[in-house]
C-alpha positions as CSV (number, residue, x, y, z in Angstrom):
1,X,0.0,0.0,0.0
2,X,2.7,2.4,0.8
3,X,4.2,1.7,-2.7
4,X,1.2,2.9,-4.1
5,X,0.9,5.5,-2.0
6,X,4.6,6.7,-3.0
7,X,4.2,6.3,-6.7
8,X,0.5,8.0,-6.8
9,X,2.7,11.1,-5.0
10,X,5.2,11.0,-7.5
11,X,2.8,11.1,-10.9
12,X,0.9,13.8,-8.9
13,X,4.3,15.7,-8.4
14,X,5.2,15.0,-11.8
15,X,1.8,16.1,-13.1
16,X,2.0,19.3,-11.5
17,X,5.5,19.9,-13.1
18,X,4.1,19.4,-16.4
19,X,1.8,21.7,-16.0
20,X,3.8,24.4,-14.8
21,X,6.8,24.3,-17.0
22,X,4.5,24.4,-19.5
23,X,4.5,28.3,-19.6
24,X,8.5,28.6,-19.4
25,X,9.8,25.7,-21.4
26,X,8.9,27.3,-24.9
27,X,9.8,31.1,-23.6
28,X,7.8,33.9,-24.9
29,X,6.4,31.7,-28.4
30,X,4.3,34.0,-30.1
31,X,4.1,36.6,-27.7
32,X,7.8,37.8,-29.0
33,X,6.6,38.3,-32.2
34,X,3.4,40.3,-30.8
35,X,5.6,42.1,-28.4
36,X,8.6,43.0,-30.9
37,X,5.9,44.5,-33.7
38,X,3.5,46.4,-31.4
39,X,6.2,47.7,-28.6
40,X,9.4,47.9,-31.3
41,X,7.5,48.6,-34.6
42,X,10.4,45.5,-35.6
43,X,9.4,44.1,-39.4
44,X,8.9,40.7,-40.1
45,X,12.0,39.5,-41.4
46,X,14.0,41.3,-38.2
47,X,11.2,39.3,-36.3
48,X,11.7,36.0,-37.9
49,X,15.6,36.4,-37.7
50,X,15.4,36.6,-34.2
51,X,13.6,33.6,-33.4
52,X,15.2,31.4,-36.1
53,X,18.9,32.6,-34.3
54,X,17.3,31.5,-31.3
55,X,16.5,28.5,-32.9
56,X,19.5,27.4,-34.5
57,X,20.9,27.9,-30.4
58,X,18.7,26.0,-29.0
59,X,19.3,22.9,-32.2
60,X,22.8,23.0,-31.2
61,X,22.0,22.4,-27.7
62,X,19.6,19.9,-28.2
63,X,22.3,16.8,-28.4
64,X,24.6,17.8,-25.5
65,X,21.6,18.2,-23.2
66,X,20.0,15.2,-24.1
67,X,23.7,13.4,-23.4
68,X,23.6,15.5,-20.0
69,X,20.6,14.2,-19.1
70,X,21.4,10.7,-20.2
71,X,25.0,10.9,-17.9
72,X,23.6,13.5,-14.4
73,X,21.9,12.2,-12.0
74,X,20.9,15.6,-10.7
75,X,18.1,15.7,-13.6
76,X,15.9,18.1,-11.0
77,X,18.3,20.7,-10.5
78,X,19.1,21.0,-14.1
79,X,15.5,21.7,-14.7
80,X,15.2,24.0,-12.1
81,X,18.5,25.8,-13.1
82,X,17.0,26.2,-16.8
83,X,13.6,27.4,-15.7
84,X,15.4,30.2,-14.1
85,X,17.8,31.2,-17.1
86,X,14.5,31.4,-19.4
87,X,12.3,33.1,-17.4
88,X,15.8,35.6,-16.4
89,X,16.5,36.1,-20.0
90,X,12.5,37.5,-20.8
91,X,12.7,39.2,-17.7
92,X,14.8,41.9,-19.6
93,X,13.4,42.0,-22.6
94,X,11.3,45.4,-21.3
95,X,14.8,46.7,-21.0
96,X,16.2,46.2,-24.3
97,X,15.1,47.8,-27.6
98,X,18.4,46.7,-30.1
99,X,18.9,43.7,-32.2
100,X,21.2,42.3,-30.7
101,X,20.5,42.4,-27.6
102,X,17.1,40.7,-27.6
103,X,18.9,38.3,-30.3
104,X,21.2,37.7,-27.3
105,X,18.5,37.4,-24.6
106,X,16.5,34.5,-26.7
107,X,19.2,32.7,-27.8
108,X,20.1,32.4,-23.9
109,X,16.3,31.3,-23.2
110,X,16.6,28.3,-26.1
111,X,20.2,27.3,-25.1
112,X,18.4,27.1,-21.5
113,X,15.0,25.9,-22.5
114,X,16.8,22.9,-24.5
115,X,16.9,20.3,-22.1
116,X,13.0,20.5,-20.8
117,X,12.1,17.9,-22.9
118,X,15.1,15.4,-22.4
119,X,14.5,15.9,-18.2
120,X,10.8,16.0,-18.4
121,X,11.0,11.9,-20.1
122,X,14.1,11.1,-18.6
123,X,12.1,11.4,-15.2
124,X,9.1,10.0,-16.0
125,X,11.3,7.1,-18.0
126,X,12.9,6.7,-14.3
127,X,9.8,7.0,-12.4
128,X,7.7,4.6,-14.7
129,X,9.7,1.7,-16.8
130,X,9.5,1.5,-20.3
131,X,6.1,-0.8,-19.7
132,X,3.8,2.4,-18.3
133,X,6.1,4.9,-20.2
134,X,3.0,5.0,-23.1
135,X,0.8,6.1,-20.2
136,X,2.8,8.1,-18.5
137,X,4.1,10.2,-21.9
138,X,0.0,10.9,-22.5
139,X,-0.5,12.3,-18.8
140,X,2.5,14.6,-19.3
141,X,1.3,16.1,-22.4
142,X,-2.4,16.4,-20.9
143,X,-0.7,17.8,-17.9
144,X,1.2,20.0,-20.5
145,X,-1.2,20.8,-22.9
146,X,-3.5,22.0,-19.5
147,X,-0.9,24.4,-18.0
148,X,-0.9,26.1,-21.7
149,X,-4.2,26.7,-21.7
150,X,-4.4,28.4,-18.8
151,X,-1.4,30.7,-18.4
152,X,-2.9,31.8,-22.3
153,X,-6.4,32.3,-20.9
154,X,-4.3,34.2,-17.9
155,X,-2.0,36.0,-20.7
156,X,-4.5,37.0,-22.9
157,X,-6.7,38.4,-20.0
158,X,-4.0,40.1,-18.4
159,X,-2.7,41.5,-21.6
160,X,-5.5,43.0,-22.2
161,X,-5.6,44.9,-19.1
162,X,-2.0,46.1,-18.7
163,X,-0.6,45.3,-22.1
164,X,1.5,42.7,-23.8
165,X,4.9,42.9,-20.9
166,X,2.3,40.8,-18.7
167,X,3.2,37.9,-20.1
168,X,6.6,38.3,-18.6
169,X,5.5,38.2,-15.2
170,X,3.5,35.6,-15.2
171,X,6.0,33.8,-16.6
172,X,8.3,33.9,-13.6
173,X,5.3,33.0,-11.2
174,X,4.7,29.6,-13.0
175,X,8.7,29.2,-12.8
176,X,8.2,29.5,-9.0
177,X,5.5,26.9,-9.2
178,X,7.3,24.7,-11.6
179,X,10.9,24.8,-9.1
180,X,8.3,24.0,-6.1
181,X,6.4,21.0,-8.1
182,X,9.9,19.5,-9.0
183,X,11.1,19.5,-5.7
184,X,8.0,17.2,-5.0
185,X,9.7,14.5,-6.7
186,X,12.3,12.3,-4.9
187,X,15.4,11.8,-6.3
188,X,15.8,8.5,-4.7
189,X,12.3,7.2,-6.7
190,X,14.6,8.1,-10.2
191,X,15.9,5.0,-11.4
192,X,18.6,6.5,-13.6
193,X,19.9,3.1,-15.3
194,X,16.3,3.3,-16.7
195,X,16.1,6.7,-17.2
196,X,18.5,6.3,-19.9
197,X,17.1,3.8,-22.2
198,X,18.9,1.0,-19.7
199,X,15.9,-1.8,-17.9
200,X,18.4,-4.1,-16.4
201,X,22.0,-4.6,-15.9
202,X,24.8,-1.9,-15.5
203,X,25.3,1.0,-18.0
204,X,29.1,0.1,-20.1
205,X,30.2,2.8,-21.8
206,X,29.1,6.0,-19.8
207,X,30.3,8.5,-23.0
208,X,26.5,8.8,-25.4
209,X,26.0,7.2,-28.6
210,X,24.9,10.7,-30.1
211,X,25.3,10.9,-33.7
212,X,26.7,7.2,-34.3
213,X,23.3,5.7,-32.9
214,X,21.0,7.9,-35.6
215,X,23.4,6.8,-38.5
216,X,23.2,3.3,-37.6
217,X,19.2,3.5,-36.8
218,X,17.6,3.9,-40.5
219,X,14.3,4.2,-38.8
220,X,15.7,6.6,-36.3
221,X,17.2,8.4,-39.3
222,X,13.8,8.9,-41.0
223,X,11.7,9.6,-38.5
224,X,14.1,12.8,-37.9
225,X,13.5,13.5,-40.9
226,X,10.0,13.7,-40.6
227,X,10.0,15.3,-37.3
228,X,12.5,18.2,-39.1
229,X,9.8,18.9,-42.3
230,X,6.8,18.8,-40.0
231,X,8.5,21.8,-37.5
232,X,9.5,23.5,-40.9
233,X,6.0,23.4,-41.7
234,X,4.3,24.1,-38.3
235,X,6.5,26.2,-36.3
236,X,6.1,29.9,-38.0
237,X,2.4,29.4,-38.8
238,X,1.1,30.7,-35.4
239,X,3.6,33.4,-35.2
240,X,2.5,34.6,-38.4
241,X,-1.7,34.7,-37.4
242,X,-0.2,36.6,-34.6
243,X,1.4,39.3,-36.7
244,X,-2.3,38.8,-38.8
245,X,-3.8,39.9,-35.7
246,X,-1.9,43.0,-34.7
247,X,-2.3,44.6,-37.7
248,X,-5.8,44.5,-37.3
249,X,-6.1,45.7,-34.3
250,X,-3.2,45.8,-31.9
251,X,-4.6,45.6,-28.6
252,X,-6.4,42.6,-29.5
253,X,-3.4,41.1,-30.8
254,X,-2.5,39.5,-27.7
255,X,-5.9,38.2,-26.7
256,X,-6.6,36.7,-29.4
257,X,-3.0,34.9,-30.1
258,X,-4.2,33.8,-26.5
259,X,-7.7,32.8,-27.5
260,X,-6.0,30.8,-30.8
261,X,-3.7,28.9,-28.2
262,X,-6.1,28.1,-25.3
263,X,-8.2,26.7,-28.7
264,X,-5.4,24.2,-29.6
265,X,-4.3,23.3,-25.8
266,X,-7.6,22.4,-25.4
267,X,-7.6,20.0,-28.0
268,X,-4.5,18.8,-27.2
269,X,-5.3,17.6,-24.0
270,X,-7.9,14.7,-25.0
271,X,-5.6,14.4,-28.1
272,X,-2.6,13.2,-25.6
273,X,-5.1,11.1,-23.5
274,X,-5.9,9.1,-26.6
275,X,-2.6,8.5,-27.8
276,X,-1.4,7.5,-24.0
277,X,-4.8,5.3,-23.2
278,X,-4.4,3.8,-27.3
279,X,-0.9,3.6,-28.9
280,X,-0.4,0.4,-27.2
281,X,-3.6,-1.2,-28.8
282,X,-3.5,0.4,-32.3
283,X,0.0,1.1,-32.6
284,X,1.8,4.2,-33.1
285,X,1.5,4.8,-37.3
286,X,-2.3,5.3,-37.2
287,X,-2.0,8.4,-35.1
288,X,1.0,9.9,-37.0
289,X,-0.3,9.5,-39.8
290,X,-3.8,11.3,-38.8
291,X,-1.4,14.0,-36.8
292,X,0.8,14.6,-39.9
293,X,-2.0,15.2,-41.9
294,X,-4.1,17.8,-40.2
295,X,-0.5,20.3,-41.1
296,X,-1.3,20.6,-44.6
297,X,-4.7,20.9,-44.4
298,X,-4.4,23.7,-41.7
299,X,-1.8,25.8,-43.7
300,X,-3.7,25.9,-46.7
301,X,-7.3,27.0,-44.6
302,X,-5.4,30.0,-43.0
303,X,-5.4,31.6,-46.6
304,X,-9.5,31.5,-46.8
305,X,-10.0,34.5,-45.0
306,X,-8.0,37.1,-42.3
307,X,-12.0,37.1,-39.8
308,X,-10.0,36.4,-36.6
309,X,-12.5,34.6,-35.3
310,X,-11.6,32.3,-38.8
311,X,-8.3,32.0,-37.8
312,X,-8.5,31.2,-34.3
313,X,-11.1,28.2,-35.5
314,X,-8.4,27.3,-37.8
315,X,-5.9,26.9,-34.8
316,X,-7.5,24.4,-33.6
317,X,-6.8,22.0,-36.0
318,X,-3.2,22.5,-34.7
319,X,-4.4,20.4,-31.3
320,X,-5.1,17.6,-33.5
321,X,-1.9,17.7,-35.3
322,X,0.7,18.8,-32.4
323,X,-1.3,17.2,-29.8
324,X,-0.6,13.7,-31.3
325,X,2.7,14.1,-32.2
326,X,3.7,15.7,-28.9
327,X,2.3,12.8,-27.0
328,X,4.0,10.3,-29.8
329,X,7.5,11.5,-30.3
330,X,8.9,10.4,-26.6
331,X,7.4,7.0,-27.4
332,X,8.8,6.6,-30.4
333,X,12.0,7.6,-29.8
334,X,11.9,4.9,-26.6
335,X,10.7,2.1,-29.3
336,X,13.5,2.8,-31.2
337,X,16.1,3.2,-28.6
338,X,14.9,0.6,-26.0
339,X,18.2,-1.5,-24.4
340,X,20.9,0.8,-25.7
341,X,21.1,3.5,-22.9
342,X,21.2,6.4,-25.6
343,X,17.2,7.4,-25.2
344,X,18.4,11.0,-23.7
345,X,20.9,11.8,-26.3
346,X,18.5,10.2,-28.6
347,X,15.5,12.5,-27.7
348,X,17.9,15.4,-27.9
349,X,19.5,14.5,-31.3
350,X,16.3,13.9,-33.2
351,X,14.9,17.2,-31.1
352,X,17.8,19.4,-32.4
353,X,16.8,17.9,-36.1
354,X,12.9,19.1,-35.9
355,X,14.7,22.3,-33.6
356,X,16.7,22.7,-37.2
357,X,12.9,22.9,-39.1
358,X,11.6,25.2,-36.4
359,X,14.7,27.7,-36.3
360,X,14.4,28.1,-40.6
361,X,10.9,28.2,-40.5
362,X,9.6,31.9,-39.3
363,X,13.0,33.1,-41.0
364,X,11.7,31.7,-44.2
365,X,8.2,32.5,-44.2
366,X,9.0,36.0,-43.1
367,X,10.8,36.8,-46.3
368,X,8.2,35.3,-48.6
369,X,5.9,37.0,-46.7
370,X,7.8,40.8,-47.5
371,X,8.2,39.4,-50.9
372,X,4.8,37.7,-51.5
373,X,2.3,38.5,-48.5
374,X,0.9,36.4,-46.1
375,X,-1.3,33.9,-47.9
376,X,2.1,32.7,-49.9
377,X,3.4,32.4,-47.1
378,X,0.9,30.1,-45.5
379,X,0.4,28.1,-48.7
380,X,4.5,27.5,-48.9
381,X,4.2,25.9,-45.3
382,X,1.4,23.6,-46.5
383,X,3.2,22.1,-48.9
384,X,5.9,21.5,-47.2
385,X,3.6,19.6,-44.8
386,X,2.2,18.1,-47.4
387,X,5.5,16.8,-48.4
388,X,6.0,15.6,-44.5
389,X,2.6,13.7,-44.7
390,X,3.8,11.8,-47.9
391,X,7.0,10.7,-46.5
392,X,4.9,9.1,-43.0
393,X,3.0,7.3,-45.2
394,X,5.2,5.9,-47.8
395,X,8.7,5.1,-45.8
396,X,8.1,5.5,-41.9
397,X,7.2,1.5,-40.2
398,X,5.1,0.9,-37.2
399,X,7.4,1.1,-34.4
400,X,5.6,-0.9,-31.8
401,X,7.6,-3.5,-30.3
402,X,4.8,-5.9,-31.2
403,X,5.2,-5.1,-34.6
404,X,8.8,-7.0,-34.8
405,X,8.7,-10.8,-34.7
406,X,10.7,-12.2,-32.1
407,X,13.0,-14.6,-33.1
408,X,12.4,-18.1,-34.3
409,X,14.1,-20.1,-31.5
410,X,17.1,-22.0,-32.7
411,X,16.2,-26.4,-31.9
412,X,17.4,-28.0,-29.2
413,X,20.0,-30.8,-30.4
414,X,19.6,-32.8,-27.1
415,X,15.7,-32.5,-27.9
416,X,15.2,-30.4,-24.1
């Protein structure tokens, strides 16, 4: 009973984490762009730069976190210690007005916000086993997708009263929150050998498989491919409503970029309960399949018209889409990993890959949009997603470890 008791308090503590962090492990999102255009007067393409610099930081991180998480022990302090370097580094945005010095500033929040995700499953990897890491992955995106929802709702309505630096603060409260839910988890209840992709027997070779593992993985290989075209398509699409939305009416902007992601979270969340009670049942391809192809689909019904109430109907579509493969990368990633003791700097490779997508995308579809206007720009991002969806289907196998025959057992000579 009191093992029950201990692991119920540690997927409450973790749940609570989730939900959090989920307003500090992304940064500012599409409030920077918001901010930056109606505070700065900055253009798009200055916008987009920006973020995709940030980007490109926070790809190159992506690999030595995962490998730090993979090899520390002291996973809770490095989440805590990053919480504070992201929420630090918005903190002074109000401060700052020049290029490089909010370039600077965000390229320290993605360097810091790179290892959320690597800690996040490397705890629950540790607190779980692989067998309940399916479940688990689901409640930590529902838990996720929840604390979204409501620091938008909180943003939007806060915004609206005292303008778009709000977001800021209430930023640092939830990483006060998120630094008191972590400490709710033991440290002794982490099993680290299993944290790192390693069920049973000691670790070998401490130094991370890294690069070497994704080269000799082909179905490692081309799901981070996938994972890269589907952030090229998806990342800059809400960032550009946004900037839709403020020049329409500028003190709306932020509300309604609220109202568009509150939409999607909420969507998310039954989204990442489906794929945590299901993927075991119906296997993982069914639900990347359905989540690559809501992308496409979404990009090209941005273009029907610029009614916000349009667009922010639109976005949810994107709860659909990221909601499933949010829930579904983790658990791929631990299919394909499983035994080897690389899952960390697995989950940080492949994330630096779709980090590469989502650093080029606003800085591409800002310069088509100066050059062509928004609607190009949407319709470029479709069929880019269009191109992800294609690959999914075609090339990318079920990776359930049902899916793969065990082997035929060799006869017995003696006839035992």
């Amino acid at each position: 009973m009191d093992t029950l008791q201990h692991r119920d308090s540690h997927n409450r503590a973790l749940d609570w984490l989730n939900f959090f962090l989920a307003d500090v492990r992304d940064g500012l999102g599409p409030y920077l762009a918001i901010y930056l255009l109606a505070v700065h007067q900055w253009q798009p393409a200055s916008i987009g730069l920006v973020m995709t610099l940030a980007g490109v930081a926070a790809l190159l991180a992506q690999t030595p976190a995962g490998a730090l998480i993979d090899k520390t022990p002291a996973k809770r302090a490095v989440v805590v210690i990053a919480a504070l370097l992201v929420t630090g580094s918005c903190l002074l945005l109000p401060l700052l007005s020049s290029f490089g010095l909010v370039a600077l500033t965000q390229t320290l929040s993605a360097l810091a916000g790179s290892v959320f995700a690597p800690a996040i499953a490397a705890i629950s990897l540790g607190l779980t086993g692989p067998k309940a890491f399916t479940r688990r992955v689901g409640r930590n995106e529902t838990f996720n997708h929840a604390g979204n929802a409501c620091s938008a709702l909180l943003a939007g309505g806060l915004a609206y009263l005292y303008g778009p630096v709000v977001v800021f603060y209430l930023m640092a409260l939830m990483t006060v929150a998120s630094i008191f839910a972590v400490s709710r988890v033991p440290a002794g209840a982490i099993d680290h050998q299993v944290a790192r992709g390693l069920a049973h027997g000691p670790s070998g070779d401490d130094h991370p498989a890294g690069l070497g593992l994704l080269l000799h993985n082909r179905t490692l290989l081309l799901f981070a491919v996938c994972c890269g075209l589907f952030h090229l398509a998806n990342a800059a699409m809400l960032p550009l409503v946004s900037q839709k939305l403020a020049q329409v009416d500028l003190r709306l902007a932020t509300p309604l970029t609220s109202a568009c992601i509150v939409a999607a979270q909420l969507v998310m969340v039954p989204m990442a309960l489906l794929v945590g009670a299901k993927a075991e049942d119906w296997g993982r391809k069914p639900f990347l399949l359905a989540g690559f192809l809501i992308l496409p689909l979404r990009g090209a019904l941005y273009v029907l018209s610029d009614n916000p109430f349009w667009l922010v109907g639109v976005q949810l579509l994107d709860g659909i889409g990221a909601g499933i493969f949010g829930a579904l990368f983790p658990i791929i990633v631990k299919d394909l990993t499983e035994g080897t003791g690389r899952f960390n700097v697995s989950l940080g490779a492949l994330s630096a890959v779709f980090g590469l997508g989502a650093a080029l995308s606003p800085g591409i579809a800002g310069l088509v949009v100066q050059s062509a206007g928004y609607n190009a720009a949407f319709l470029t991002l479709a069929g880019i997603a269009a191109a992800a969806f294609t690959l999914v289907l075609l090339a990318m196998p079920e990776t359930h470890p049902r899916s793969h025959p065990a082997p035929t057992a060799m006869p017995d000579p003696a006839g035992n």
